[in-house]
C-alpha positions in Angstrom: -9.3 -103.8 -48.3 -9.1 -100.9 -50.8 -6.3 -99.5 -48.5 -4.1 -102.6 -49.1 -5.0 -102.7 -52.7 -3.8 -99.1 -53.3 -0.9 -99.8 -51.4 -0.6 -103.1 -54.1 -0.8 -101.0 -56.7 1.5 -98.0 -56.2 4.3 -100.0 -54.8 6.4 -101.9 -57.1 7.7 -104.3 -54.5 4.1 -105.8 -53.7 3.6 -108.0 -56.8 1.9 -111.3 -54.5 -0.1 -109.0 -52.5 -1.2 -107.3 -56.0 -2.4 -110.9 -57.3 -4.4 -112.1 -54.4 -6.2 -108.5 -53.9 -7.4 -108.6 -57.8 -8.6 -112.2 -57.1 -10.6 -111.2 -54.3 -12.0 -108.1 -55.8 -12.9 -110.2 -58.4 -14.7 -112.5 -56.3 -16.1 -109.7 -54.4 -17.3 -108.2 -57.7 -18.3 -111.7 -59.4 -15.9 -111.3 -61.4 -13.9 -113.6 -63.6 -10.5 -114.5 -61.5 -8.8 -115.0 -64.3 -5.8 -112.4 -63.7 -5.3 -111.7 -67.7 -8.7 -110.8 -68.3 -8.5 -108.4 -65.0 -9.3 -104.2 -65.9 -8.3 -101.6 -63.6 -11.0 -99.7 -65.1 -13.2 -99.7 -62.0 -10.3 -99.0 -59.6 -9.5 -96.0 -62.5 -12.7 -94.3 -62.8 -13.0 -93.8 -58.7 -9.5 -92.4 -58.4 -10.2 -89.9 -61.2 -9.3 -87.2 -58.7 -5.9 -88.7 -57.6 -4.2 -89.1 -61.3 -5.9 -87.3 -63.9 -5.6 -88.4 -67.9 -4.3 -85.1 -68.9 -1.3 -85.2 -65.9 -0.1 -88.7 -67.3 -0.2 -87.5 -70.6 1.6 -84.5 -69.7 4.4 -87.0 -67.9 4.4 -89.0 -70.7 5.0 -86.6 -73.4 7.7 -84.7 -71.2 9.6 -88.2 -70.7 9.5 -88.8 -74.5 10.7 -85.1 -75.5 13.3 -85.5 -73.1 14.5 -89.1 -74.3 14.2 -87.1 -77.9 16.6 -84.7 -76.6 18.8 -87.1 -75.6 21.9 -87.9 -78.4 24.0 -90.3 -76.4 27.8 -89.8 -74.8 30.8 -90.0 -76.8 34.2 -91.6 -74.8 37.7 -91.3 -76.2 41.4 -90.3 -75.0 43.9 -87.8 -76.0 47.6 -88.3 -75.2 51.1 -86.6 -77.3 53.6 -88.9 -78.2 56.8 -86.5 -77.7 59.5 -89.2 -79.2 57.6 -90.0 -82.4 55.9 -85.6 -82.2 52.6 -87.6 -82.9 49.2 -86.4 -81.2 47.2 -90.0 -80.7 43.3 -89.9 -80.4 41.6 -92.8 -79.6 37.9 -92.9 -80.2 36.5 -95.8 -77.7 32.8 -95.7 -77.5 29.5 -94.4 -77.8 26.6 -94.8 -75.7 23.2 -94.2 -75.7 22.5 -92.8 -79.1 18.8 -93.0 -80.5 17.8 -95.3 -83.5 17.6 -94.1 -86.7 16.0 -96.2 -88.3 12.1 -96.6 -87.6 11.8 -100.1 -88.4 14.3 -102.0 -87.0 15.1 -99.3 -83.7 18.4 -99.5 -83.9 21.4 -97.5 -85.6 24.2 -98.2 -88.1 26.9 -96.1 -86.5 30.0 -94.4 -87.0 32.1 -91.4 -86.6 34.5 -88.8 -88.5 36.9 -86.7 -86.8 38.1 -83.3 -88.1 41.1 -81.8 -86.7 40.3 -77.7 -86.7 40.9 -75.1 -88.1 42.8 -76.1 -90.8 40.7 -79.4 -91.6 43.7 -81.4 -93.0 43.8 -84.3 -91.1 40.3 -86.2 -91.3 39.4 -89.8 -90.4 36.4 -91.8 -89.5 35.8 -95.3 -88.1 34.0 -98.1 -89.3 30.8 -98.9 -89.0 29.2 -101.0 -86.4 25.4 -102.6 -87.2 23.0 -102.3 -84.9 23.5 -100.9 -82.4 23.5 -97.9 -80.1 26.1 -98.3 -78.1 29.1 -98.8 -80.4 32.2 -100.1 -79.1 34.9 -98.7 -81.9 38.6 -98.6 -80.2 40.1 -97.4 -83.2 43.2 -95.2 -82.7 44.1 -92.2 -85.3 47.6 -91.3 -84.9 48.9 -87.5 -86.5 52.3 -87.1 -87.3 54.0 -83.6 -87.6 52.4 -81.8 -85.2 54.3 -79.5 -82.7 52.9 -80.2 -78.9 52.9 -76.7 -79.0 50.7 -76.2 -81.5 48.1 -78.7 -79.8 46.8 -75.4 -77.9 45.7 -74.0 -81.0 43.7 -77.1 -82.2 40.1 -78.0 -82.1 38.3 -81.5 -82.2 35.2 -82.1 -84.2 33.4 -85.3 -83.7 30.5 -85.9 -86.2 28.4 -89.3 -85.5 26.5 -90.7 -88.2 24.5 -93.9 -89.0 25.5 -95.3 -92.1 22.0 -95.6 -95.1 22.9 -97.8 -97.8 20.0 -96.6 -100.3 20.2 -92.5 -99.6 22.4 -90.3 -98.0 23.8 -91.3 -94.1 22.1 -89.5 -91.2 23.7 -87.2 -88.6 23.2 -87.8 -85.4 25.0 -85.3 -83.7 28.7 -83.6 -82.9 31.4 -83.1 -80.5 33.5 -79.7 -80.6 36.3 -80.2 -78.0 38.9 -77.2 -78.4 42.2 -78.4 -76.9 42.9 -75.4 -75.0 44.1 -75.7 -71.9 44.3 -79.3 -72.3 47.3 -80.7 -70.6 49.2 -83.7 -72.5 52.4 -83.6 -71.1 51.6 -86.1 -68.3 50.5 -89.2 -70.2 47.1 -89.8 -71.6 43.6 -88.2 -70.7 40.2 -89.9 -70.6 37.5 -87.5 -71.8 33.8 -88.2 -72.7 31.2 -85.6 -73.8 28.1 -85.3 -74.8 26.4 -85.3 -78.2 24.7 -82.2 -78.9 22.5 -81.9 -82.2 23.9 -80.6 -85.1 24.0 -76.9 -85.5 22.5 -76.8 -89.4 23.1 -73.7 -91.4 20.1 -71.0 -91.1 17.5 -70.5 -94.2 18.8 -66.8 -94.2 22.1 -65.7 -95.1 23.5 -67.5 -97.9 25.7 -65.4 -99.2 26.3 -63.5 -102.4 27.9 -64.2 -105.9 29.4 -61.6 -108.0 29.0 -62.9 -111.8 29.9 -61.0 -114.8 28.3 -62.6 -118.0 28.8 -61.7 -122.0 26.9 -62.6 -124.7 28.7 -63.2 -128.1 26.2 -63.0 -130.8 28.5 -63.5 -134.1 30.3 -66.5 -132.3 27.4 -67.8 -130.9 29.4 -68.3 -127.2 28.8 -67.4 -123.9 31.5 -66.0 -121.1 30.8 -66.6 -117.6 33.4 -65.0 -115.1 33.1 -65.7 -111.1 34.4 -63.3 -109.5 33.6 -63.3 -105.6 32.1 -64.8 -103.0 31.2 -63.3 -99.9 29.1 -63.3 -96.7 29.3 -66.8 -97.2 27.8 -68.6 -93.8 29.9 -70.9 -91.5 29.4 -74.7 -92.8 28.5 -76.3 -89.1 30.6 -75.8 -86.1 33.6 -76.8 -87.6 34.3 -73.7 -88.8 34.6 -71.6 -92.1 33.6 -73.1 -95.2 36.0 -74.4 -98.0 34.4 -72.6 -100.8 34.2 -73.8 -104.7 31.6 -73.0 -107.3 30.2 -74.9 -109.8 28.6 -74.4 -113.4 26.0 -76.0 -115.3 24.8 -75.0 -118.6 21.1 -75.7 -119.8 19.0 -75.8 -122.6 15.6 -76.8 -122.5 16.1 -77.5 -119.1 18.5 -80.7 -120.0 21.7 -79.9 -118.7 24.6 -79.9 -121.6 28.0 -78.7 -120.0 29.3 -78.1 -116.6 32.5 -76.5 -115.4 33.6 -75.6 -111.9 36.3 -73.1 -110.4 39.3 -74.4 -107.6 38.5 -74.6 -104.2 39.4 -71.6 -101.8 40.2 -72.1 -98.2 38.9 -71.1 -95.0 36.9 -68.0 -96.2 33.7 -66.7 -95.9 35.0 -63.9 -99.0 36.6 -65.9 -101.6 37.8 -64.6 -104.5 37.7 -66.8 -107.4 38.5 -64.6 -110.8 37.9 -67.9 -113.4 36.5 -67.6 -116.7 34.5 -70.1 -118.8 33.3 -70.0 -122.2 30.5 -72.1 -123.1 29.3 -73.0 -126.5 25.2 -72.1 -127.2 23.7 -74.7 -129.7 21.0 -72.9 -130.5 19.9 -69.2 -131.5 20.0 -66.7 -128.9 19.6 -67.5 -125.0 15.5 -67.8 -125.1 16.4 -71.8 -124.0 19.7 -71.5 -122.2 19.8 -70.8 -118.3 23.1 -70.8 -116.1 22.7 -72.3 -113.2 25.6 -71.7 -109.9 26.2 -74.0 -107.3 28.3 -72.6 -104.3 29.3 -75.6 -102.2 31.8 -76.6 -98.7 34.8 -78.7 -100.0 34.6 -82.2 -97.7 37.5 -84.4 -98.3 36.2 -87.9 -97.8 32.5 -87.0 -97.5 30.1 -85.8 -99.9 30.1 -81.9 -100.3 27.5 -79.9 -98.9 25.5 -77.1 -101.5 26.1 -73.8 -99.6 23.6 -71.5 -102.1 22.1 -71.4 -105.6 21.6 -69.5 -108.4 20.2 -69.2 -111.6 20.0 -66.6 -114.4 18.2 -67.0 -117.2 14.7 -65.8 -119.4 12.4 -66.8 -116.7 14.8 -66.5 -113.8 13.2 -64.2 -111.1 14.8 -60.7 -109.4 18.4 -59.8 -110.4 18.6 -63.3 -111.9 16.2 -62.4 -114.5 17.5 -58.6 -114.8 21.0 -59.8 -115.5 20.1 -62.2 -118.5 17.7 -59.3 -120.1 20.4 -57.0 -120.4 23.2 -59.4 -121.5 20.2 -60.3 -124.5 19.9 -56.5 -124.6 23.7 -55.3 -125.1 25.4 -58.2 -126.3 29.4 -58.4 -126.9 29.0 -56.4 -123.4 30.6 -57.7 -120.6 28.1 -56.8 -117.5 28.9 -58.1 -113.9 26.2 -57.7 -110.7 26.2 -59.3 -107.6 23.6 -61.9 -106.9 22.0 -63.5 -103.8 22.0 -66.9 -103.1 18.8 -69.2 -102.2 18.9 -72.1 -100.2 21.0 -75.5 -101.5 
């Protein structure tokens, strides 16, 4: 009897013969028959040998880390229109991506598309409510480009899910480089998978060369930025499109802001802008500078590269930089600068 119950048990395909052994080893066992109130518990405890609590849980967590893992596929087609010298990308579907939001399990996706290196062309879809297996069809055609340049090109999928209260979460990305790609016979099916997003590092920020002078008759400030460089790589789409912004403070309320142009494709940008800010008070005891060097994103919200901040109770060079301007005023005094995390 315990035979054919084991053999009810492990074998999914044995549902009847399951039922009427748990009604007769509940009978057997005076037992309640009632098939809802049945425990395994018995059965369980004398198999201890056979499955062991810490081997499912060791199954179970490695199914879990793996579904974790797992970001979904992306499908779309490529194909050159040679008449109209139009390269045509049609972004089909998704499948498989994991919910993002905790509540409701679901997603609210959708996805831009870059064309590298030169990031000009950039378009996204629209976004589909939840779900996680998107159906978008949307096709993005790009005029001007020479079939010969299509070699040279890059594709950079980014899949989102859109937040309405904070800022939209990334799923994941697609890099396709088009590289021995062949479009010259009519249109190619492709699908890939979506790999998590490759973040910037802690480390490695970069470095801002500032030059600062203090004018104590006319009560001004003059910030130059000069360069940028060792600036990291924004995500796998490539180089970063560097710009820096500045914000004035006094008493830590912030009371003008300026910002230089935006320089492309460089990790070593060389900016050469000069601002003059007016200090309302005496001296710089309550004023601190503050730099933000960010990624130019056309159509998405731009991402904070590095900070800095120089001022009285700045720390390190920060600190040493605004002591000696206070120091030698009317003295124009550049240093380079680290930058600290966004």
């Amino acid at each position: 009897f315990l035979k054919r119950y084991l053999q009810a048990v492990m074998g999914s395909d044995h549902k009847n013969e399951l039922i009427e052994c748990s009604r007769k080893w509940c009978e057997k066992q005076m037992l309640s028959p009632d098939l809802e109130n049945v425990s395994l518990k018995h059965f369980s405890e004398s198999k201890k040998d056979s499955v062991s609590p810490d081997s499912l849980k060791s199954i179970t967590s490695l199914s879990s880390e793996e579904k974790q893992d797992k970001l979904g596929t992306i499908f779309f087609s490529l194909e050159y229109n040679f008449e109209k010298k139009a390269f045509v990308v049609n972004i089909k579907e998704a499948r498989g991506l994991p919910a993002m939001d905790e509540q409701s399990m679901t997603s609210d996706p959708y996805i831009k598309m870059t064309i590298l290196p030169e990031k000009k062309h950039k378009v996204k879809t629209r976004v589909l409510r939840k779900t996680l297996d998107p159906a978008f069809d949307e096709t993005f055609t790009f005029y001007g480009i020479p079939y010969s340049q299509i070699q040279d090109l890059a594709l950079h999928f980014m899949i989102l899910s859109f937040d309405r209260f904070s800022r939209d979460d990334v799923i994941g990305e697609v890099l396709i480089p088009l590289a021995g790609i062949e479009l010259s016979e009519g249109r190619m099916l492709m699908d890939r998978e979506i790999i998590k997003r490759n973040v910037r590092k802690s480390s490695g920020r970069g470095e801002l060369l500032i030059s600062l002078c203090y004018q104590s008759t006319t009560n001004t400030l003059t910030v130059v930025v000069l360069k940028a460089r060792h600036l990291p790589k924004s995500d796998v789409s490539g180089l970063s499109d560097p710009y820096v912004k500045v914000n004035l403070y006094h008493a830590k309320k912030r009371i003008s802001k300026k910002k230089t142009h935006v320089k492309k494709c460089t990790p070593n940008a060389v900016f050469n802008e000069l601002f003059v800010f007016d200090i309302p008070c005496e001296g710089l005891d309550d004023i601190s500078i503050e730099f933000l060097v960010l990624d130019s994103d056309r159509g998405s919200r731009n991402e904070v590269i590095g900070r800095l901040t120089l001022g009285s109770s700045a720390e390190g060079t920060g600190g040493e930089h605004w002591k000696e301007i206070c120091e030698y005023p009317r003295r124009q005094i550049a240093k380079w600068h680290m930058l600290c995390d966004g």
